[in-house]
N, C-alpha and C positions, 0 to 999 in steps of 0.2 A: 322237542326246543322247534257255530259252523262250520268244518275244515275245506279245505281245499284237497285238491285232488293229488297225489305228490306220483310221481313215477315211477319213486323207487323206496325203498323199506327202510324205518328206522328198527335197533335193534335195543331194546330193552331188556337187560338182563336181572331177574330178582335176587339172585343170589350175591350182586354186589353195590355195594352202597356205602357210602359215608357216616359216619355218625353225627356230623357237625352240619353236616352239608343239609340245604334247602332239600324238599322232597324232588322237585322238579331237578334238581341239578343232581342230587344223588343218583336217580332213575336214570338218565341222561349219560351220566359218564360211567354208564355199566355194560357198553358194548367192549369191552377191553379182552374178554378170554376169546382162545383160539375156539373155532367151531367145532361140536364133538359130531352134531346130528342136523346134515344140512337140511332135511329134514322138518326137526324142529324150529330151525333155523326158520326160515318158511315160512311157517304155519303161527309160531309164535309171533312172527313181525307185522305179518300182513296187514293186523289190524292197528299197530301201536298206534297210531298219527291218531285213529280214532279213541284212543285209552291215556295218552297225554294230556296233563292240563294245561287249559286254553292259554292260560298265565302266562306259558313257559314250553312252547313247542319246538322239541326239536327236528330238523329238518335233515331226512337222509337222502342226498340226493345223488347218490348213486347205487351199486348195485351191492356194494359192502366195503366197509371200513373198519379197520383194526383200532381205533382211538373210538373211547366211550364216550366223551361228552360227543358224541359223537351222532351219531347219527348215522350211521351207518351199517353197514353192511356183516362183515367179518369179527365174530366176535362173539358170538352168543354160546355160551355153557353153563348148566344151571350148577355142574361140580366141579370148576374148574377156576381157579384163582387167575382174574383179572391180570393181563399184560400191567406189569410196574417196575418199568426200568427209571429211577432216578438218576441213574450211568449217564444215560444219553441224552441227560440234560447239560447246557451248557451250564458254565460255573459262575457267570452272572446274569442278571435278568438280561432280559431281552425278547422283542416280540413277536420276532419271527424265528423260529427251530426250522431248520433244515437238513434232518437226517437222512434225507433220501439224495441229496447234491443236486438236486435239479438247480438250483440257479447260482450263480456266478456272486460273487462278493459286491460287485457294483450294484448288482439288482438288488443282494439284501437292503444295499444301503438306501436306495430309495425306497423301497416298500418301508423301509420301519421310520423314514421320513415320513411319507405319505401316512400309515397307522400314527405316528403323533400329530401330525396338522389334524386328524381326524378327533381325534383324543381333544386336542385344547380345543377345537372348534365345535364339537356337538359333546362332550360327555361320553362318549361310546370307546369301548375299550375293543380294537381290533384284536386278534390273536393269530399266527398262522404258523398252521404246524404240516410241514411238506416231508410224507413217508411213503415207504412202500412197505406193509404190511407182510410179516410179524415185525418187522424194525423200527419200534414207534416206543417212545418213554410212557406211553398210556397213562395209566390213572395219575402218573406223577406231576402230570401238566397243570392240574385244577391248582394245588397248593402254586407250584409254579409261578402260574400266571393268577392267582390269585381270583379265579371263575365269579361273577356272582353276575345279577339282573339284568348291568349295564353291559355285559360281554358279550361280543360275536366270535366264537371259536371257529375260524376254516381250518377245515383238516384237507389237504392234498393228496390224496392216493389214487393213484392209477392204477392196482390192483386189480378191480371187480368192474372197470369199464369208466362210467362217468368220471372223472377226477376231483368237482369241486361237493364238498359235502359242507354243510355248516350246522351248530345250536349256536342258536339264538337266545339270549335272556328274557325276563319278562318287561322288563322295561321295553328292550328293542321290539319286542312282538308287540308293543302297545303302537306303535309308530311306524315300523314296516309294515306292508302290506306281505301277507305269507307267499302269494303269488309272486313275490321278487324273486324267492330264492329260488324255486324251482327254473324260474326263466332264466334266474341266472346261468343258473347247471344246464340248461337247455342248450342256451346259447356259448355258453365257453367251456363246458366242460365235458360234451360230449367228447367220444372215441373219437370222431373222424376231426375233431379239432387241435386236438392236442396230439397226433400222433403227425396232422401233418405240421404243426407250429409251433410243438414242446411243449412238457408241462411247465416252463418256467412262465411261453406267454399266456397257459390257461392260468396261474396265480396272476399275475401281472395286470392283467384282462379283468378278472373279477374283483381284484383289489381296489382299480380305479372307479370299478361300476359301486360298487360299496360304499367308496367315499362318494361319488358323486352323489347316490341314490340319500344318504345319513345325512347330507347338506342339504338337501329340498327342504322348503318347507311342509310341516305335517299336515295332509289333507287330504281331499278324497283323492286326489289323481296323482299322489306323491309317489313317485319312484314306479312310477307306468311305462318307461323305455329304458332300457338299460344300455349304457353310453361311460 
């Protein structure tokens, strides 16, 4: 969810998939099992960014993540059933999940203010899912949040170092430039930024940069500073 250069590995797993699900978005949300062979782990990722379709890239921008639409990190077993906790989903929708407590109830409430002004103003379905890895509802989130082209999934883990991971849809890759995201994770998601201003302000931080960047108009220099 020509490439661009990413910093950190997305994790592809074949052994798990949907059957309903788009190829891009089955492949995508199969980072979900615990790691057997870090190892393969490795070796198997290094090249994903280049084995994804253009469609539909996802974006791992940190060093490992336990949620599969995911992009990330933590997660890769080719015999190992996909993390699927439907438990620790809440019991109505809602579009930010907070299983890891980083942020306070007032934050929820503007973030999923902020994710709906986004929603009725561009089409783009935000989604944000903040964990610390194994503690994550994984493959359960797609049905959930209902995943398809127009979605951008942030996952939150500070697990494996950077915090902000995201896939993308192919809609939204049609319209973002790929180079966002990684600058996003550059700039708010690194270790030295959230360790000294929390991970609630590295969500906070990218959530505004998001909206701001999905309100440009589409062009060549759309979403060139991230603000």
């Amino acid at each position: 969810m020509a490439f661009m250069h990413l910093h950190h590995h997305l994790l592809p797993s074949p052994s798990l998939s949907f059957s309903k699900a788009s190829p891009s978005v089955s492949r995508s949300l199969s980072c979900l099992s615990p790691p057997s062979f870090p190892s393969k782990k490795s070796t198997d990722c290094s090249n994903w960014p280049l084995r994804f379709p253009q469609k539909s890239l996802s974006f791992a921008l940190s060093g490992a993540l336990a949620l599969g639409i995911a992009i990330s990190g933590v997660g890769f077993a080719d015999a190992i059933v996909g993390v699927n906790k439907p438990e620790l989903l809440p019991k109505e929708f809602t579009s930010v999940i907070d299983v890891a407590g980083f942020l306070s109830d007032g934050q929820e409430i503007r973030l999923k203010q902020e994710i709906a002004d986004i929603e009725k103003d561009t089409g783009y379905k935000l989604r944000v899912l903040a964990q610390n890895y194994p503690v994550t509802p994984g493959l359960a989130i797609k049905d959930f949040w209902q995943v398809d082209d127009r979605t951008i999934v942030f996952v939150a883990d500070p697990t494996f170092g950077n915090i902000l991971n995201f896939n993308v849809g192919a809609s939204v890759d049609l319209d973002i430039p790929r180079s966002f995201w990684s600058r996003l994770a550059g700039k708010y998601g690194n270790i030295f930024y959230w360790k000294e201003k929390g991970e609630d302000a590295s969500i906070e931080s990218a959530v505004i940069a998001i909206s701001n960047c999905l309100k440009e108009p589409v062009g060549p220099n759309n979403c060139s500073e991230i603000k």
